[in-house]
C-alpha angles and dihedrals in degrees: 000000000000114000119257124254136225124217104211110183125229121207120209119197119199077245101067093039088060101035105242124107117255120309131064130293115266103250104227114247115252127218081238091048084050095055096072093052095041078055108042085051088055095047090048087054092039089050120126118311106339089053088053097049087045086049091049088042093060093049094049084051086055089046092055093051085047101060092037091062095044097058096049096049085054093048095045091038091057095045075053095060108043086055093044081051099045091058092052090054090053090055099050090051086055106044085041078061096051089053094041083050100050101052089045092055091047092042084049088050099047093045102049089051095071091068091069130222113022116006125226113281086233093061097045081052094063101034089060096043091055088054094046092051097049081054095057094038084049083053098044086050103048081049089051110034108036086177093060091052099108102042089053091054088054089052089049097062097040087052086053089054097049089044098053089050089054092053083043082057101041094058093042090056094047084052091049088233109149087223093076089073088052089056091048093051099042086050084047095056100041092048085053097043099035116026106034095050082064096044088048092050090050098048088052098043088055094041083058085045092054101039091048079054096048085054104048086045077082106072102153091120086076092065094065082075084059092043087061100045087052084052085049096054076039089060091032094060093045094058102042079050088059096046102043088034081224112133102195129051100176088191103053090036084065093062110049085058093045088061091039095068081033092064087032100056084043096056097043089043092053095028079059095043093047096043087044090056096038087060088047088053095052102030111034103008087050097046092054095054100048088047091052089046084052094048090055097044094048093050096043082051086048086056098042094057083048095048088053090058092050105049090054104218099351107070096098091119085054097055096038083065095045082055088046083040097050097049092053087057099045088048078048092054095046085069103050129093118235094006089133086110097039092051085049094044084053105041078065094060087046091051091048092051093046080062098053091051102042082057087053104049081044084069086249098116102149078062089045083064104048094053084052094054102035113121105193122110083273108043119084099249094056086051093052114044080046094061081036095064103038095047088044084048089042087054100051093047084057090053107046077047095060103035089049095055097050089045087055098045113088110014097132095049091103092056089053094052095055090049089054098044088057086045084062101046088052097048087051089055093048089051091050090050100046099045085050087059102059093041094055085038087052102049 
């Protein structure tokens, strides 16, 4: 006989299958499960009167950084600007400088060619320092001003040339050959056609620099955006004072005087900045330019009575410019302050090249030259290396002037800025706490 079995039964729970002790598996939470709740919390806080002053007080919150931000952009963007401004003027009194020096250098030249064979060494002395000059302000400028690069490349190679027709010149006059006058005049007319058309682009590129910078210095625009956010904490704490029927929340009140010396020390501080700048633009910026535009029209004038001479008979085209030269500096001279000694100084010069010419166009032209060249308090050369050097010294003192003010004018800006910024954080705090109050005091 076979040995009876026993059915035992066994008893399998969906919690042993699985593993897990008895009960059944947590289910994970879901984004979508969340949004109700996430709602559900926004719509408790948002509820009735108390959600809608900590709504207001939010925004009032956002209002106060606002302005804060705002405040501080303006202060810093104006600081920006003067200094933006203060490198471009910069640049335009270099490369000024550049065009002042070039024309000098060529008037020297011309001048000292009519004397025949070997020229002064004095002459040869300034004629090499102006060019030299012109070499170190090309590479200042190239360093300051990395937009105007090419364009100063370009300069530099039309100033080589120049300068290798005026040696070609040089050693053709030593040498009494004719041919050196046609070498100075072609140099003369190249520097003119091809190298002062890019120092004047330059110097006006740089002018509309500086004077886009003169008028950005003056950001207060950007501060309307804080004068309605102080409106906006205005409107918030008459509400909350008809709701509450509390008229005086010491703490929100506090802000919105806080941000108002905040928005207050910001506009006077950019208001002073911007009507600073815009004196310099039309004072010592101004001045400067009109002084250099003098310099440059006085010495193309200087090379053009020398070129006359030069060309014996056939320089009418020359002394048709130094007419056209000498009225642009007289109309120069009629904007400047104080420029009573500097016309004087000038209407010398007129009345000794009248007498050069007068000599000339007399058939003595050998006198002619030696007027020209004359030195002395009366010749034309004296008178005009004497108006040469007071209007060139009158210039650069314009233009110290200039750059030295807008490098002084807003350096505290930055200060300011961070004043204001903290104003603002405070501010934040005191809305915070006073909106708090009348929502405890409300419940």
């Amino acid at each position: 006989m076979s040995a009876p079995t026993t059915n035992i039964p066994v008893a399998v729970t969906a919690g042993a299958a699985s593993g897990t002790s008895g009960g059944q598996q947590p289910q994970p939470r879901t984004i979508a499960g969340s949004l109700p709740s996430a709602r559900s919390l926004a719509s408790r806080l948002l509820h009735g009167t108390p959600g809608r002053m900590r709504l207001f007080g939010l925004l009032g919150v956002l209002a106060a950084v606002l302005l804060g931000a705002i405040s501080a952009n303006a202060l810093l963007a104006s600081q920006a600007a003067v200094e933006r401004a203060a490198n471009n003027t910069e640049q335009v009194v270099r490369v000024q400088s550049i065009h002042v020096d070039l024309l000098r250098a060529d008037a020297v030249a011309t001048n000292a060619f009519l004397v025949g064979g070997l020229e002064s060494a004095d002459s040869r002395l300034r004629y090499e320092q102006a060019l030299s000059r012109v070499a170190t302000s090309l590479a200042k400028a190239a360093a300051a001003q990395p937009a105007d690069g090419n364009a100063l490349g370009a300069l530099s190679v039309k100033v080589q040339a120049y300068a290798a027709l005026v040696e070609q010149a040089r050693s053709n006059n030593r040498l009494g050959l004719p041919v050196g006058a046609q070498y100075l005049t072609q140099a003369s007319a190249g520097l003119r056609a091809d190298a002062i058309p890019i120092v004047t682009q330059i110097v006006k590129a740089n002018e509309d620099r500086s004077r886009k910078e003169f008028e950005r210095s003056n950001s207060s625009l950007q501060l309307l955006v804080g004068v309605v956010s102080v409106i906006g904490l205005v409107a918030l704490a008459v509400w909350l004072a008809r709701r509450t029927h509390r008229y005086l929340n010491r703490s929100l009140s506090g802000a919105i005087v806080l941000l108002l010396v905040a928005l207050f020390v910001a506009a006077t501080q950019i208001s002073g900045i911007g009507t600073a700048t815009a004196d310099v633009s039309r004072g010592n910026f101004q001045q400067a330019v009109s002084l250099a535009n003098v310099t440059t029209a006085a010495n193309d004038a200087r090379s053009n009575e020398s070129l006359t001479l030069i060309r014996r008979g056939s320089g009418a085209s020359n002394e048709a410019s130094w007419k056209a030269d000498r009225d642009a500096v007289e109309k120069g001279l009629d904007g400047i302050r104080d420029g009573a000694e500097l016309r004087g100084l000038w209407a010398a010069y007129v009345v000794a090249h009248e007498q050069v010419r007068k000599l000339d166009d007399g058939g003595r032209w050998d006198d002619a030259v030696k007027a020209s060249t004359n030195t002395t308090a009366a010749g034309a050369a004296g008178t005009f290396d004497e108006f040469d050097q007071r209007v060139a010294q009158a210039r650069d003192t314009a233009a110290k002037a200039t750059v030295s003010t807008l490098q002084g004018l807003g350096g505290s800006a930055p200060l300011y800025a961070v004043l204001v910024a903290l104003a603002a954080l405070v501010a934040s705090w005191l809305i915070v706490r006073g909106v708090g109050q009348r929502i405890e005091e409300y419940r």
